[in-house]
N, C-alpha and C positions, 0 to 999 in steps of 0.2 A: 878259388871262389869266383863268381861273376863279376863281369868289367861290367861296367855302364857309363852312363853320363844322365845325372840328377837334378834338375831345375824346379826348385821347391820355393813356393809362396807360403812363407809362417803365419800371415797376416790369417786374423778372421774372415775377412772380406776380399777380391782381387782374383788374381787367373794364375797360372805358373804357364810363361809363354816364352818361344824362339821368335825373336825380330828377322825376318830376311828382307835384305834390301840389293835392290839391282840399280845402278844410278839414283833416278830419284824416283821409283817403283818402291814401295814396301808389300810383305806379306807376313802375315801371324801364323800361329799355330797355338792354340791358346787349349787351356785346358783350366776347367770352370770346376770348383769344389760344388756340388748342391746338395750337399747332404751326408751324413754319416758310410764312409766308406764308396760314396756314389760322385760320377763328376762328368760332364760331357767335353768332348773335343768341337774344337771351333776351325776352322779356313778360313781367313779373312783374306782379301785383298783390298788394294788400293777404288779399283773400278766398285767393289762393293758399297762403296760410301757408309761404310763401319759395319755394314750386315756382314753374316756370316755368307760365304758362297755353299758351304759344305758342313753338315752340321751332326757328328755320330752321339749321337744321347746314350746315357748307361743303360737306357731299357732296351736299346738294341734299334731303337728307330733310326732312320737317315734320311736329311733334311739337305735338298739341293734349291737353292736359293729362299730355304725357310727355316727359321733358328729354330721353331718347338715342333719338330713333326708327330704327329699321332698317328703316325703308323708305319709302318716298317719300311715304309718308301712313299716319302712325299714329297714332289715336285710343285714349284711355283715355274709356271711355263710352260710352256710346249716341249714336248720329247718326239725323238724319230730316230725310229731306226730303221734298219735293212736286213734281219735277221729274223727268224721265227722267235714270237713271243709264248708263252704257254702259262695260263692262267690257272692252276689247278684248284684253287677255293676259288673260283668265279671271279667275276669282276664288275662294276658298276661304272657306266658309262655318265654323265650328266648334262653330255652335251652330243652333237649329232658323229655317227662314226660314220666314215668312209671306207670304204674297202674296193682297193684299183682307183679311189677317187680322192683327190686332198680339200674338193670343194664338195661335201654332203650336199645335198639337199633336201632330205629327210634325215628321221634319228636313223634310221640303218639306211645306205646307201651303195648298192654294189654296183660295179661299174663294169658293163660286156663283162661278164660273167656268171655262172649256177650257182645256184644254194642248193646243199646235197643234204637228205636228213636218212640217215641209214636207219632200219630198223632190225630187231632183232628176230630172230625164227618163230613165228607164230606172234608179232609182236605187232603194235598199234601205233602208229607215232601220227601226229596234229600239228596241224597250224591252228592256233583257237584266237578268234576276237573276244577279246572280253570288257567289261562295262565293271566297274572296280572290284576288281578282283574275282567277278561271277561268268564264267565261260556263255555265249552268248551264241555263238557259231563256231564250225570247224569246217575245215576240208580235213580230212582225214585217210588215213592206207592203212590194210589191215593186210600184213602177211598173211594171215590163214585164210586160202580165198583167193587172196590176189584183187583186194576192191579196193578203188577209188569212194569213197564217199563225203557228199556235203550233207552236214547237219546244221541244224537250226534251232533254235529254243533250247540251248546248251547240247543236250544229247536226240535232239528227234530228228531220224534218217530220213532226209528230204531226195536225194538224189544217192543212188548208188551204181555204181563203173564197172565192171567184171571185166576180166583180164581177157575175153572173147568180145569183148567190144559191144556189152550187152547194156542197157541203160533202164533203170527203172525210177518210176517217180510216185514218191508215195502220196500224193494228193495229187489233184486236178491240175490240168496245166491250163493258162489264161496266155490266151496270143491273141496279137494285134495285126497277125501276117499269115501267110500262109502256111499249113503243115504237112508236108509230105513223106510217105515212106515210099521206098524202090527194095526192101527185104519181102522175098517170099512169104513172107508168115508173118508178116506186118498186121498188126491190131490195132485200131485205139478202141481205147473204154471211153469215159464218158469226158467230153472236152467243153468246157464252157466260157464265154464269152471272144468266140472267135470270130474276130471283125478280117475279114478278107473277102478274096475271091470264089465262087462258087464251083 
């Protein structure tokens, strides 16, 4: 049959726990009945001033420096690592992220380095401003094509880029300076309010 070693609290109320002591250091390991067939483990040490440091609940959550975590990994404190993290159901930031940077200065903050946005064959990918929750503006790339586009008023194509270095603008352009083209087959249409030189 199987060996073991069994540390059982009869009582209705209390923990079933191993005391470990080193000089005059203690540490717990305590295990909490809450319920019919249900019970969490505890970590206790002395520096914790009776909180739990390390906390595995029977719903499967883990709590590091917080007794009731609600959710499968809850940290009270700062974390750092040195490793690739990989977030596969997303993740919720609530405070400013750095990236190459430990001092943000914005909620996203990348530091001498690119932000790369791949897109897919024939595919559309955006940067969109938006006003709660109502897209407002984008710079946008449209694989099919090969265009650079800025829109406006959610989806109206204010500015579009063509991968020959082509630029068109769907409304009137307003300048305050001069406008020159040096292209063979340079055109303007109709320009208004052009304060410059003659």
């Amino acid at each position: 049959g199987a060996v073991g070693l069994q540390i059982e609290n009869t009582n209705a109320s209390g923990v079933a726990a191993i005391h470990l002591r080193s000089s005059d250091a203690d540490g717990y390991i305590m295990y909490d009945d809450n319920g019919s067939n249900n019970g969490d483990f505890f970590f206790k040490t002395d520096g914790g001033d009776g909180l739990s440091v390390l906390t595995l609940k029977d719903n499967g959550n883990v709590g590091i420096g917080i007794e009731s975590p609600v959710t499968k990994l809850q940290v009270e404190g700062d974390i750092s690592g040195s490793g690739t993290g990989s977030f596969e159901g997303g993740g919720i930031f609530s405070e400013r992220v750095g990236i190459g940077t430990s001092t943000p200065l914005s909620l996203l903050h990348v530091d001498e380095g690119d932000i790369r946005i791949d897109t897919a064959e024939n595919g559309t990918q955006a940067l969109r401003f938006s006003d709660r929750g109502t897209t407002k503006a984008q710079i946008q790339y449209k694989d099919n094509g090969e265009t650079l586009n800025i829109l406006t008023g959610g989806s109206t194509n204010a500015i579009e880029i063509t991968n020959t270095q082509g630029v068109t603008f769907s409304s009137h352009i307003t300048a305050s300076g001069n406008i020159s083209s040096s292209g063979a087959n340079s055109t303007f249409g109709e320009v208004v309010n052009l304060v410059g030189e003659d």
